[in-house]
C-alpha positions in Angstrom: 124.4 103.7 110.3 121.2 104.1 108.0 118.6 101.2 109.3 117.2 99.3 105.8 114.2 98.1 107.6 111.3 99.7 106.5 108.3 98.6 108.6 104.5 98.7 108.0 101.5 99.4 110.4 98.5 98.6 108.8 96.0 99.4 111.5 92.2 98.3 110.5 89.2 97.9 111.7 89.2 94.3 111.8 92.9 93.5 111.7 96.1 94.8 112.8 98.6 93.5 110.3 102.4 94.5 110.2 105.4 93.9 107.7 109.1 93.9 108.5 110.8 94.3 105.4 114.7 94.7 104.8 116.6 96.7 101.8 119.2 93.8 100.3 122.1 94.1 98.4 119.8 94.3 95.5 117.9 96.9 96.3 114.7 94.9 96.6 112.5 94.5 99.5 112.5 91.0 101.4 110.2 90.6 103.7 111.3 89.2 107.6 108.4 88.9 109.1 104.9 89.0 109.1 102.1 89.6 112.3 98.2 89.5 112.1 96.3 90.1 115.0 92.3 90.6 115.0 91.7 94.1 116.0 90.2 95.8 119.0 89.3 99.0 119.8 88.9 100.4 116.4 86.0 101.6 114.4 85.4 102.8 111.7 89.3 103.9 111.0 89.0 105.6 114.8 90.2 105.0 117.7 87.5 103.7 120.2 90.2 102.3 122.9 93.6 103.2 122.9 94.6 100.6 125.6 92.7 97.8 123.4 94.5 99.2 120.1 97.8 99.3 121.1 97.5 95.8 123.0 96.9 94.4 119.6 99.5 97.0 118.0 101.7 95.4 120.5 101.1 91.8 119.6 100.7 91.8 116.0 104.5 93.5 116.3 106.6 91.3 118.3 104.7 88.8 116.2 106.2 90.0 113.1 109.2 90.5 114.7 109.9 86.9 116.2 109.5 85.7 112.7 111.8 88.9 111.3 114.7 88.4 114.1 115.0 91.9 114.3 113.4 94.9 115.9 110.8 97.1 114.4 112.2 99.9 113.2 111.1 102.7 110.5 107.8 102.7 111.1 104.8 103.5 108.3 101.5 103.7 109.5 97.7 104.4 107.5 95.0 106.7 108.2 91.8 106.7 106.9 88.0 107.5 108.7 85.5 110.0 107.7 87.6 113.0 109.4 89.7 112.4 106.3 89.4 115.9 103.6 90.6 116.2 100.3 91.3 120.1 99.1 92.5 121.3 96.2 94.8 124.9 96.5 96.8 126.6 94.6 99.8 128.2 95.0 102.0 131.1 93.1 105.5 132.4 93.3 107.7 134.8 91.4 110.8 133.5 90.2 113.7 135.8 90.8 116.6 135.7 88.9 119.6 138.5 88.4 118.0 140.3 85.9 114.5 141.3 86.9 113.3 141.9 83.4 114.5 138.6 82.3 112.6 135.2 83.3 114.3 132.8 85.5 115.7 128.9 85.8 113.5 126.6 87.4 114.9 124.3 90.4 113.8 122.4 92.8 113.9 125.1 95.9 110.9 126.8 93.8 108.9 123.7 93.9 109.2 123.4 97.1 108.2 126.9 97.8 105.7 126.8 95.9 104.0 123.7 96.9 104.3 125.5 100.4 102.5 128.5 99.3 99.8 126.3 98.3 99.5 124.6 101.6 100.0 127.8 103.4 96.5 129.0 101.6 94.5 126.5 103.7 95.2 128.2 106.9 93.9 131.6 106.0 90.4 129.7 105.5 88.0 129.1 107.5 86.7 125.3 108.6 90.5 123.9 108.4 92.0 124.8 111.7 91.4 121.8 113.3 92.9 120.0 110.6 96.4 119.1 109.9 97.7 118.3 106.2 98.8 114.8 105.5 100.0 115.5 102.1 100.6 117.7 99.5 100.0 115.8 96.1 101.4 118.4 93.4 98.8 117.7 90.0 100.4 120.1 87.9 102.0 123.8 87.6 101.7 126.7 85.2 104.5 128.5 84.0 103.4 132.2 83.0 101.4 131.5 80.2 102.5 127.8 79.7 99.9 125.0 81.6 99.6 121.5 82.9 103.6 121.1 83.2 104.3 118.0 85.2 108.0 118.6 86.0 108.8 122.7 85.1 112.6 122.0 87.0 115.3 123.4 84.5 112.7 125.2 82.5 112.1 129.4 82.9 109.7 131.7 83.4 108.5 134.7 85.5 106.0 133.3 88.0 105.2 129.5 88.9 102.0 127.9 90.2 101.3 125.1 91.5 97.9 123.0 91.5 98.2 120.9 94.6 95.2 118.6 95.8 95.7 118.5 100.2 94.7 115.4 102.4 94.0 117.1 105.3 92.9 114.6 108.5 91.6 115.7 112.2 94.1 116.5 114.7 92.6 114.9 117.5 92.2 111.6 115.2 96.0 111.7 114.5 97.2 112.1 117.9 95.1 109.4 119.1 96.4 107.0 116.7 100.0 107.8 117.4 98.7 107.3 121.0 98.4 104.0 120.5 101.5 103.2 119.1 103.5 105.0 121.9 101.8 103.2 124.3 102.1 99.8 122.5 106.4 101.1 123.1 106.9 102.4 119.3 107.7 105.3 117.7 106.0 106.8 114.1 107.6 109.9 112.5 105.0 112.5 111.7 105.5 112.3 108.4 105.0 108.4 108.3 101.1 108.8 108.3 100.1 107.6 104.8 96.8 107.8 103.7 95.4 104.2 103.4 94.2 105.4 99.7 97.6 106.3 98.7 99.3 102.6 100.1 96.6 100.9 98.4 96.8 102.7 95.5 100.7 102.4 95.0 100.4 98.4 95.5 97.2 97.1 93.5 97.6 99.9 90.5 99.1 99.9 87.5 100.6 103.0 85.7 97.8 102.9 82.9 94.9 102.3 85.7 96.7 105.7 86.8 97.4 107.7 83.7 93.8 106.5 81.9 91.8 107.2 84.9 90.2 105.1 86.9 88.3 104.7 90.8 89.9 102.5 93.3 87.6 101.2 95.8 89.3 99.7 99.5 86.7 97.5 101.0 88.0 96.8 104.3 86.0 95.8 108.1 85.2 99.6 108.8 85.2 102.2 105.9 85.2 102.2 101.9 88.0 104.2 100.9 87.3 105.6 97.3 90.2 107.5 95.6 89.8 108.8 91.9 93.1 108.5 89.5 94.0 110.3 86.4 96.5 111.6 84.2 98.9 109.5 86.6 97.6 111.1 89.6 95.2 111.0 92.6 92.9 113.9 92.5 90.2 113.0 95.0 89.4 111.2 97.6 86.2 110.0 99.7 85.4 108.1 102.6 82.3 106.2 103.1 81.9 104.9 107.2 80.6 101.3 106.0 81.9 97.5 105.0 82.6 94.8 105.7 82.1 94.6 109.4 78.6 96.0 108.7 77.5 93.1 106.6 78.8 90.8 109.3 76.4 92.6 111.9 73.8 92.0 109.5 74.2 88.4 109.4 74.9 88.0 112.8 71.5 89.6 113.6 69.3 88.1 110.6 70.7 84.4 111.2 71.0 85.0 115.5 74.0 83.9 115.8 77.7 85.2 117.0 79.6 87.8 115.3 82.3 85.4 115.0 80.0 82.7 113.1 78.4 85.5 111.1 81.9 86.3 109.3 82.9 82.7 109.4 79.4 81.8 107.4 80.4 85.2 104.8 83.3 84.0 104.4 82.5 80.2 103.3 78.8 80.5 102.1 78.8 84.0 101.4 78.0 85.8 97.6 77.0 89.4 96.5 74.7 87.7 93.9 71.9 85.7 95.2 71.6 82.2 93.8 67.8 81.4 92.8 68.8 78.1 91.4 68.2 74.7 92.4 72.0 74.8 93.7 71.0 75.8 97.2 72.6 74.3 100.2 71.2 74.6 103.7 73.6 75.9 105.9 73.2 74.9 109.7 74.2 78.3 111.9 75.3 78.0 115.7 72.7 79.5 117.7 74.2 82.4 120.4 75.7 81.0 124.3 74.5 77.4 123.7 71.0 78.1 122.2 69.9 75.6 119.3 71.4 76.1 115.6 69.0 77.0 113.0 69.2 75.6 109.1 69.0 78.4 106.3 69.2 78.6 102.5 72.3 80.4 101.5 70.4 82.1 99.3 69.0 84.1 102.4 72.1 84.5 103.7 73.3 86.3 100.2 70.0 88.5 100.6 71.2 89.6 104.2 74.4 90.4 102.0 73.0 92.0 99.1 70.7 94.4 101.3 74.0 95.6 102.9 77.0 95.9 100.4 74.0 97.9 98.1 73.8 100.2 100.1 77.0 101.5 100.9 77.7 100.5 97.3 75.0 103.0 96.0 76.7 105.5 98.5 79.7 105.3 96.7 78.3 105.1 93.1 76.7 108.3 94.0 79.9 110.0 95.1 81.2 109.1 92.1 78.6 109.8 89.8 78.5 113.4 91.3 82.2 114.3 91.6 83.7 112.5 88.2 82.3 111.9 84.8 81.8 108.3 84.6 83.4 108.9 80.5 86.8 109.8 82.0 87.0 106.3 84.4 88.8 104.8 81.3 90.5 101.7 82.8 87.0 100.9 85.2 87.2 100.3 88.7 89.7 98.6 91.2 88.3 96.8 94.5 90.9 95.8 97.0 90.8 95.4 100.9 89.4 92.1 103.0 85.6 92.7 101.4 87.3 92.5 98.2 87.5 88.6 98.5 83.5 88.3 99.1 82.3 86.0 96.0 80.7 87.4 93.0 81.7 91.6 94.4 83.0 92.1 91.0 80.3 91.1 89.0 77.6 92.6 91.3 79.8 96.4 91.5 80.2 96.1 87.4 76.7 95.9 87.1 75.6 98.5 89.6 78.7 101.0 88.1 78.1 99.8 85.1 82.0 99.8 84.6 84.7 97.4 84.1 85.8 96.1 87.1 88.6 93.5 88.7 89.8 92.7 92.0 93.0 94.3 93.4 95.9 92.1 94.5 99.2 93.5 95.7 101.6 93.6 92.9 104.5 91.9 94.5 107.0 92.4 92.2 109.1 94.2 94.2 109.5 92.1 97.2 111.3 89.1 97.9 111.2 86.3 100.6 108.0 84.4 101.7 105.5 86.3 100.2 102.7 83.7 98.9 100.8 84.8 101.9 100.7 88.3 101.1 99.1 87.5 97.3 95.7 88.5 99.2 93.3 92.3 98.7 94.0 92.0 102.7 97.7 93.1 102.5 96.7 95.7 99.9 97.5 98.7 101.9 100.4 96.8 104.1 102.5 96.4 101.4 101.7 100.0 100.3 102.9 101.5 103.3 106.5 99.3 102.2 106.3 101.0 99.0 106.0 104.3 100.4 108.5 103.8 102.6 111.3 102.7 99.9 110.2 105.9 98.0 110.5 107.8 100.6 113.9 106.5 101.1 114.7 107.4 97.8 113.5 110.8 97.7 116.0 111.9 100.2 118.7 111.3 98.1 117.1 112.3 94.7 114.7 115.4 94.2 111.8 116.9 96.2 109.5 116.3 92.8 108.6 112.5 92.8 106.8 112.1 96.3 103.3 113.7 97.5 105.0 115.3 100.8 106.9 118.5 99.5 107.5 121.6 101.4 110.4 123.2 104.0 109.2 121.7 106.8 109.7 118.0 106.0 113.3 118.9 104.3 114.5 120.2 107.4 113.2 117.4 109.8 114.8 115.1 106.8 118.0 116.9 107.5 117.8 116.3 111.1 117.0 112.9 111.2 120.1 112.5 109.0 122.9 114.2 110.7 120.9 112.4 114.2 121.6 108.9 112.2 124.6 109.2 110.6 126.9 111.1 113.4 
């Protein structure tokens, strides 16, 4: 029988979080169980150790499934690093039909086709062969004369094109990753690699953020995943190799004490704005292996802060300055992920973009169960990947159109996996 658990693998740089979720009667999501393990091995969004990764893969499972009281099954992973590409293609067809001089029904079969034609383009260039495609997110098509058409099924025409933006990622990158989770004793489908952008995206944003355009911004331990929305649509992506984590290091070096201090002092005394004013505590900070603690202002510890998040933030500011008109970021800019919680990020990125900005929480309308815990940036791309996974669940019984991962290939391996679960 068809399992209705639908599990997520969050995989991070500084935690290994995972969500066992079950379909009810209703057709919501509840959530069983729930594991969080501090992550080793990883870096980045790369794999630095499988043994260490898929020890804490490992753990942070059978600790969601003790609470869940049922196996993992189903499973959704994320991928993100700077191997990560984003390409966009094109693709054409002719639509035959019985009379050749006449133009032709649209159906589904042609979007898939076409959507493979596009994909198919990559390989004939250069620089891509060590790259496999992730997803195929169809932006539009063009029928004949006719452009921009978001759903062209039942309508006709002589020749269809699509406008597909790729997420390619490095082969060696993805093998590794699944690596780890066949070694921890799991199994992931190939196409249940999400990219982290697109889990994050599907929980913290709303249909207007998409539709009006805006820049989404996943702070996590390793990486700053940046991924531009418009016209309901992702249509680029970026990854920039520094975050939280690196502002930890910073602290732990500036105030000499333990990496595990250093986030523990960020967390609790931490701001991106440094505080002048006569409000300013001294904070006493553990000294490294038994050495003497030391007594600091916080607002030195927010300078150590500021020095760091600027520049990565300045990274990304630049990326987007360069690759998107800040005129069409309508609805401002989303930050979401662990770094997303660090006080004052908000005010400091809306003065740097010069945008609107808010934080990202996990809508959680959708879900059911104990989910207070989840109302956290943290679980951002977690609950994503549970979102995905019900979608994806869906699309097998609707239409190739909705989801990002068209083409032949994934129908047929759709088709296998049904007759293997059903007979």
């Amino acid at each position: 029988m068809r399992t209705s658990i639908i599990t997520a693998l969050d995989i991070g740089s500084s935690f290994v979080r995972v969500l066992i979720s079950q379909i009810n009667n209703e057709g919501r999501l509840e959530i069983k169980g729930i594991g969080e393990i501090p992550s080793e091995g990883m870096d980045k969004g790369l794999v630095k150790d499988i043994q260490a990764v898929s020890g804490c893969i490992k753990a942070a499972v059978q600790q969601a499934e003790d609470l869940a009281n049922c196996k993992a099954e189903n499973i959704y992973i994320n991928i993100t690093g700077e191997h990560i590409r984003s390409h966009s293609v094109m693709g054409r067809i002719s639509i035959s039909g019985p009379l050749s001089n006449a133009p032709s029904e649209i159906t589904e079969d042609h979007i898939a086709q076409v959507v493979n034609d596009a994909k198919n383009s990559i390989k004939t260039q250069k620089g891509f062969e060590r790259l496999q495609i992730l997803h195929g997110l169809p932006q539009y098509f063009d029928i004949d004369d006719q452009n921009e058409i978001y759903n062209p099924v039942n309508m006709t025409g002589y020749h269809l094109t699509s406008h597909v933006m790729l997420v390619l990622a490095d082969i060696t990158s993805i093998r590794n990753l699944l690596k780890c989770v066949e070694v921890a004793g799991y199994f992931v489908e190939p196409d249940h690699i999400v990219l982290s952008h697109i889990a994050a995206g599907l929980s913290t944003l709303s249909e207007d953020e998409k539709r009006l355009g805006s820049v989404l911004i996943d702070i996590g331990g390793g990486c700053c995943d940046l991924a531009f929305y418009n016209k309901g649509n992702i249509i680029q992506t970026s990854v920039t190799p520094m975050a939280g984590n690196n502002i930890t290091r910073d602290l732990a070096i500036g105030l000499r004490t333990t990496i595990t201090h250093a986030e523990s002092i960020k967390i609790e005394f931490g701001s991106a704005l440094t505080d002048n004013s006569e409000n300013n505590p001294d904070i006493t900070v553990d000294g490294i292996s038994g050495r003497s603690s030391s007594n600091y202002k916080s607002s030195h510890v927010s300078m150590i802060i500021q020095s760091r998040l600027s520049e990565f933030m300045e990274s990304c500011y630049q990326f987007i300055k360069a690759a998107y008109p800040p005129e069409l970021i309508t609805a401002g800019v989303v930050i979401t992920g662990g770094t997303a919680k660090l006080k004052d990020i908000d005010s400091y990125i809306a003065e740097l973009f010069n945008l609107p900005v808010k934080i990202g929480y996990p809508d959680l309308s959708r879900l059911s169960g104990a989910i207070s815990r989840l109302e956290d940036p943290s679980y951002a791309t977690a609950i994503g990947l549970i979102y995905y996974g019900m979608d994806d669940l869906k699309e097998t019984k609707t239409s190739f159109l909705p989801k990002f991962k068209l083409g032949k290939e994934n129908f047929l391996s759709k088709f296998y996996n049904y007759i293997k679960e059903y007979l």
